[in-house]
C-alpha positions in Angstrom: 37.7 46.1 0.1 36.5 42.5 -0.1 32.6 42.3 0.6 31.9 38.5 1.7 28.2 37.9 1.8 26.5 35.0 4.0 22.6 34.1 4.4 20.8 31.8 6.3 18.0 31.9 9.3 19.9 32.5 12.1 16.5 32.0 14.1 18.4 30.7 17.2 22.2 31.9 17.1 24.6 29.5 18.2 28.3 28.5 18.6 28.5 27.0 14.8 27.0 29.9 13.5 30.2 32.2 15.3 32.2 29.6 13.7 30.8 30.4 10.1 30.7 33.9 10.1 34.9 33.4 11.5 35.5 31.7 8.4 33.7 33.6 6.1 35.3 36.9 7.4 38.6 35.6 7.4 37.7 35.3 3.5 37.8 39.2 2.9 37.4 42.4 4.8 33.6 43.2 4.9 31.2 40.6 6.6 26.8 41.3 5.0 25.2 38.9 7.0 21.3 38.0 5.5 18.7 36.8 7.3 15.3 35.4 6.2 12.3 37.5 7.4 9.3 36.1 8.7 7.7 35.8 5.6 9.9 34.1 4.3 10.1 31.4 7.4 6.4 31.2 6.8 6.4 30.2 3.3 9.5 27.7 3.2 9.6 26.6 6.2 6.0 26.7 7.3 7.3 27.8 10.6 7.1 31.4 13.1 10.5 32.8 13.7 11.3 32.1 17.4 12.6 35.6 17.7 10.7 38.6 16.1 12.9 40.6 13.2 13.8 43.2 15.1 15.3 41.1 17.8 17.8 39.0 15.1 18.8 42.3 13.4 19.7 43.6 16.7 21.8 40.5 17.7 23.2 39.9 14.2 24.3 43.7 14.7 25.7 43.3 18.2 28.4 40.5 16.8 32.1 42.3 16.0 32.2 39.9 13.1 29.4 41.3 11.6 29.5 44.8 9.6 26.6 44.6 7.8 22.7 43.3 8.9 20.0 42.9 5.7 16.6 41.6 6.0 15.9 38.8 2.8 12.4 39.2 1.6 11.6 37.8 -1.5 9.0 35.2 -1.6 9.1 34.1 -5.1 13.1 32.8 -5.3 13.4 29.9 -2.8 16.9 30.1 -1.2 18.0 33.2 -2.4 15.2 35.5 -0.5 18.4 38.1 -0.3 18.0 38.6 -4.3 17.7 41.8 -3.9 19.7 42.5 -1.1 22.7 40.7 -3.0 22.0 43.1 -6.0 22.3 46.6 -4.3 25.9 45.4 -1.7 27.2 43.9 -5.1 29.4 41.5 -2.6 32.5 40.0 -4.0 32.1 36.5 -2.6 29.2 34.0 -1.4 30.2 32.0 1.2 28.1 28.8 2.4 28.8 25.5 4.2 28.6 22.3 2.9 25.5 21.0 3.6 23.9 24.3 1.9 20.1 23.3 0.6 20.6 25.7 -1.4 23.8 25.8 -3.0 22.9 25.3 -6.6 20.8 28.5 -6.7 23.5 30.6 -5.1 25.9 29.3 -7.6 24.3 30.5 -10.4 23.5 33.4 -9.0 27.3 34.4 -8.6 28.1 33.2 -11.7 25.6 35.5 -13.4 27.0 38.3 -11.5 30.9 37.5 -11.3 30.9 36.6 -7.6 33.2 34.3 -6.2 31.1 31.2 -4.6 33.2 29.4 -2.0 32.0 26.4 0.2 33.1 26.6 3.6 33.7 23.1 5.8 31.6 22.4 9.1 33.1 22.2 12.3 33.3 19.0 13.5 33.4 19.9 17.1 30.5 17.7 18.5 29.8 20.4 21.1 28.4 22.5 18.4 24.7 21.8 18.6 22.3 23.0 15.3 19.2 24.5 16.1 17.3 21.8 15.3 18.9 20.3 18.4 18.5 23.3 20.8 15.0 23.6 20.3 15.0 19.9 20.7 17.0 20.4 24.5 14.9 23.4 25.1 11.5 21.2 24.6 12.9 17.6 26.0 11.3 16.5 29.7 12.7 16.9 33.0 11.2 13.4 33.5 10.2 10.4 31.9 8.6 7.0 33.0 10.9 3.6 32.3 8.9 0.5 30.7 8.4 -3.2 31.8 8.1 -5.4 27.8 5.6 -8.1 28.3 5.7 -9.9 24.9 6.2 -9.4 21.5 10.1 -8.3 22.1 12.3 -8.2 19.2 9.6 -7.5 17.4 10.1 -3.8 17.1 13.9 -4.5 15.7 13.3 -3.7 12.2 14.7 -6.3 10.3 13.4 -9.2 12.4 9.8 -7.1 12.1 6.2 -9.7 11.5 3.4 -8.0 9.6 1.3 -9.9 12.5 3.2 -9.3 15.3 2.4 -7.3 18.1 4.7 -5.6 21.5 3.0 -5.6 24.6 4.9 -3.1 26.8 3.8 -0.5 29.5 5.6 2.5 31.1 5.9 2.6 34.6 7.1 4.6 37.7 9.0 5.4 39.4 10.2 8.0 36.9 13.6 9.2 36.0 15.4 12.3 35.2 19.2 12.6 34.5 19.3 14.5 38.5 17.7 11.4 40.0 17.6 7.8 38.5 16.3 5.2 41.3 16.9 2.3 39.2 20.4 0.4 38.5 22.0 0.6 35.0 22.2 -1.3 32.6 18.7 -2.6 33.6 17.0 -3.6 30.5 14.0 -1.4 31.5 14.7 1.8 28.3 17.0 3.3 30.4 19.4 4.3 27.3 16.2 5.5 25.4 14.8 7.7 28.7 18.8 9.7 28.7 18.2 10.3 25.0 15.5 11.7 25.5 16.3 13.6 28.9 18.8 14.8 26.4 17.0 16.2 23.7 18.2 13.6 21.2 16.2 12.1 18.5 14.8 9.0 20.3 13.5 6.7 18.1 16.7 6.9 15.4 19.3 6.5 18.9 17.4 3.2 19.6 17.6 1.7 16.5 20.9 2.8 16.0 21.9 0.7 19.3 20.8 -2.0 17.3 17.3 -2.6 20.1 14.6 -1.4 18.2 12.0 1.5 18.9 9.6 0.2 21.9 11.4 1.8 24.5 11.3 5.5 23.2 7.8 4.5 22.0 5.9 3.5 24.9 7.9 5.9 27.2 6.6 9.2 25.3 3.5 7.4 24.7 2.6 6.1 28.2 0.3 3.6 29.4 -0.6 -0.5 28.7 0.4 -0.4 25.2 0.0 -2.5 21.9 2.0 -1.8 19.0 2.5 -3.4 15.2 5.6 -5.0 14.6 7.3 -2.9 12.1 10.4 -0.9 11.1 8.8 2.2 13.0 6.5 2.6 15.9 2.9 2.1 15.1 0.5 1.8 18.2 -2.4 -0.4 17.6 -3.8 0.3 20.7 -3.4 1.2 24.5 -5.5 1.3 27.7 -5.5 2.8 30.9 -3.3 0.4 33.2 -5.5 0.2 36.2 -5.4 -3.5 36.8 -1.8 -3.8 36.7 -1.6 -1.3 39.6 -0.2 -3.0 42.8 0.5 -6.0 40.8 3.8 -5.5 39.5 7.3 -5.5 40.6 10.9 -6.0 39.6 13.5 -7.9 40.8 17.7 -6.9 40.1 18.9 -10.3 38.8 22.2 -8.7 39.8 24.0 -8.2 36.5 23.8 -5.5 34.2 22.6 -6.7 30.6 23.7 -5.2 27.3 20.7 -6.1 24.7 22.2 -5.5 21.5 24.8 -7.7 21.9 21.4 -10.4 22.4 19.9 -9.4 18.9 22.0 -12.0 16.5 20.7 -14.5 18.8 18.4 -17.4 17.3 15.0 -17.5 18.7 12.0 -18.5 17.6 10.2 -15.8 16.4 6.9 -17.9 15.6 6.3 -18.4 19.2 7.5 -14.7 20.1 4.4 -13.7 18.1 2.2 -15.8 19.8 2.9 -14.6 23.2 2.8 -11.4 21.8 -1.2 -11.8 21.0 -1.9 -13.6 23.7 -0.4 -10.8 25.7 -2.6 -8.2 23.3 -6.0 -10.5 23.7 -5.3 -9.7 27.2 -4.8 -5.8 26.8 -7.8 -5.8 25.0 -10.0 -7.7 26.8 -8.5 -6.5 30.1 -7.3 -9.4 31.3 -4.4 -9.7 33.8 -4.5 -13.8 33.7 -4.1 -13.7 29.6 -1.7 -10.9 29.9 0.0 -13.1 32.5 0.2 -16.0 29.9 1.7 -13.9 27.3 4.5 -12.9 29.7 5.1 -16.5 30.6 5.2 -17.8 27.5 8.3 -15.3 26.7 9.6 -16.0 30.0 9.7 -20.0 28.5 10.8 -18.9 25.4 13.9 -16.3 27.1 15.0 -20.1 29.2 15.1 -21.6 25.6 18.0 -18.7 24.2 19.8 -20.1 27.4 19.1 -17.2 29.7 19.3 -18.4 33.7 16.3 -19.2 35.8 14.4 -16.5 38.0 14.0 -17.2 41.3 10.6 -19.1 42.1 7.9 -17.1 43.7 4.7 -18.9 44.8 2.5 -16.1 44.9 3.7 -14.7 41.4 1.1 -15.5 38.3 4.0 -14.5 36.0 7.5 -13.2 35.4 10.3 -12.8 32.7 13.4 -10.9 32.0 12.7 -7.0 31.2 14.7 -6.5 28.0 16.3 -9.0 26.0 19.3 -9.5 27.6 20.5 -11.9 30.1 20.4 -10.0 33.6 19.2 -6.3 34.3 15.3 -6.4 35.6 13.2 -9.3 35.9 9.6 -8.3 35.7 6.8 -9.7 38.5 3.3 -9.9 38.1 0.4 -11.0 41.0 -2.8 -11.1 40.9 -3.2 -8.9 44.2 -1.1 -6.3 46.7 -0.3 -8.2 49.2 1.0 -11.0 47.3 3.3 -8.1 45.4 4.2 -6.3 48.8 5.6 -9.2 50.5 7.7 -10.0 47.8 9.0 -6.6 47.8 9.4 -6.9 52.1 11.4 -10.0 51.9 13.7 -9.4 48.7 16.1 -6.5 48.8 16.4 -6.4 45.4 13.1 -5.8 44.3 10.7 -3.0 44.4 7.4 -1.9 43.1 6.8 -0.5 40.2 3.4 0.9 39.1 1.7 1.7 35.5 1.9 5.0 34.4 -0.4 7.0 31.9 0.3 10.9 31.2 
C-alpha cells in the first residue's frame, strides 16, 4: 500500500482543494490528510481558524478521498507542524502544489526519511477561488457609492504620480450594487472599480491593472469630500463631511460611453493638473464651494485642451467637467444652490442628481 501524505490549512474547504487531494490520491492508495491546528494558525499566521478543530477534522473525514484526518501541532518547525504526525504514518510520498511556502522544508524532510516529494500542478480553472478570495466574497458589500473627480486626475496613475499633487474626488449616491445599477456604463464615474469590489476582488491592484489608477476604489471605500497625495498608492491627506455639496451637484450623460485607459498615453499638462488640484484642496479645506468650483473649472479648461468636446452651457452652473478622464460617460455639474440644480435636472433628461455620500 502506497501512503500519500498532504498538509495545509484547509480552514475554508473549497473546489481546488477537491482537486488536490484527486491528484494526490491518484499518486498511491492511502490519502493522510494534515491540517494545522489552531495553534499553529495563531502563531504563523497570526490569525483564528474560521472553523473550530473539531469541525475541519469532521469535514476532512466526511470526504471519500480522504482515509486518514491528523491534527499538525508543532509550534517550533514552521511548515512542517505535521512533524510528528509524518513520523508515526511513515507515508511513502509528500505531495504539494507549486506555489508551496513551504516546499524547501518538506523536501528535506523526505529526503532525510526516504519519502518521495512530488509537486503537484494547480488547476487553472479560473472558477476555482482560493480562500483568500472567499473570505474576500464573503466580506465584500452589497452596495457601494460611485464618485464624481474634481481635480487632480491622473494624478493617482502611478507613473505620472507628483510628490505635490493632490486628487480631489467625492463619493456619491445614488449607490450601486451588481442587482441594481441606476447609472449608464461605461460612465467614467468608478463604475469598473464599484463591480470589483461588489465582487470581492482586490480593488485597488484591478484599477491599476486597467491602467486608471487607484482613486476610484479609494474614495469609494473611503467615502466622503476627499483629498488624497499623488502617489503610486492611495494616501488620504484629508477629507470632510460633504455638506455643502449637498443639492449642488448633478450629472449630465454626454451620451457616449468612455473608456479611460485608452486616455492615459495622452499628453496633458500635468503642471496645470496640479494646480487645479490645490486649488480644488484649498477649497476642501477651507470649505469652499466657489474655490472647489475653480479647481473643477480649471480641469474642465484643461480636459478642452486634450481635445475633448464642449459640455453644454448652463447659466446657472458655477462649474462643470467630464467625470473620468475620458472623452464621454458623465459630465459633472456643480451650483451654488437647489433650485438652480433642480431645474437643470427638470429640463434635461439626461441628467440627474447626485448627492455626497459619507459612511
Amino acid at each position: 500500500m502506497i501512503k500519500v501524505f498532504v498538509s495545509g490549512c484547509y480552514d475554508i474547504l473549497h473546489a481546488g482543494h477537491i482537486d488536490f487531494f484527486e491528484q494526490a490520491k491518484a499518486l498511491g492508495d492511502y490519502l493522510i490528510v494534515s491540517f494545522a491546528s489552531d495553534e499553529v494558525l495563531m502563531k504563523y499566521k497570526n490569525r483564528k481558524s474560521c472553523l473550530p478543530e473539531t469541525h475541519k477534522r469532521k469535514i476532512l473525514e466526511s470526504i471519500r478521498l480522504v482515509d486518514k484526518v491528523v491534527m499538525g501541532k508543532n509550534l517550533q518547525l514552521e511548515g512542517i507542524d505535521f512533524y510528528e504526525c509524518f513520523l508515526a504514518e511513515k507515508p511513502d510520498i509528500i505531495a504539494v502544489t507549486q506555489d508551496d511556502k513551504f516546499g524547501a522544508q518538506k523536501q528535506k524532510l523526505c529526503a532525510e526519511n526516504g519519502c518521495q516529494y512530488i509537486v503537484l500542478p494547480k488547476n487553472p480553472n479560473p472558477e476555482f477561488l482560493s480562500s483568500s478570495q472567499i473570505i474576500s466574497r464573503i466580506k465584500c458589500p452589497t452596495e457601494v457609492p460611485l464618485r464624481v473627480d474634481f481635480a487632480g486626475g491622473w494624478l493617482d496613475v502611478p507613473r505620472y504620480a507628483r510628490q505635490d499633487g493632490f486628487i480631489v474626488n467625492c463619493a456619491i449616491t445614488p449607490k450601486v450594487s451588481l442587482a441594481n445599477w441606476v447609472y449608464e456604463i461605461g460612465s467614467g464615474l468608478g463604475g469598473s472599480a464599484a463591480r470589483a469590489i461588489l465582487k470581492g476582488k482586490p480593488e485597488v491592484n484591478s484599477a491599476i491593472a486597467m491602467g486608471v489608477g487607484w482613486q476610484d476604489p479609494a474614495v469609494i471605500l473611503e467615502t466622503g469630500l476627499c483629498v488624497w497625495k499623488s502617489g503610486k498608492l492611495p494616501r488620504l491627506d484629508f477629507k470632510r463631511n460633504p455638506e455643502i455639496l449637498i443639492g449642488n451637484m448633478a450629472v449630465f450623460w454626454t451620451g457616449q460611453s468612455t473608456n479611460s485607459a485608452s486616455y492615459t498615453y495622452k499628453k496633458r499638462d500635468y503642471l496645470a493638473i496640479c494646480m487645479a488640484g490645490k486649488i480644488a484642496k484649498d477649497g476642501v479645506l477651507t470649505n469652499d464651494l466657489t474655490l472647489i468650483a475653480k479647481g473643477v473649472d480649471l480641469s474642465y479648461q484643461l480636459q478642452l485642451n486634450e481635445g475633448m468636446a464642449k459640455l453644454p452651457e448652463v447659466e446657472s452652473s458655477i462649474a462643470k467637467k467630464y467625470c473620468g478622464g475620458g472623452n464621454g460617460g458623465y459630465a459633472v455639474y456643480l451650483f451654488g444652490d437647489r433650485s438652480h440644480r433642480d431645474d437643470f435636472v427638470a429640463n434635461n433628461v439626461r441628467a440627474m442628481t447626485v448627492e455626497p455620500y459619507i459612511n
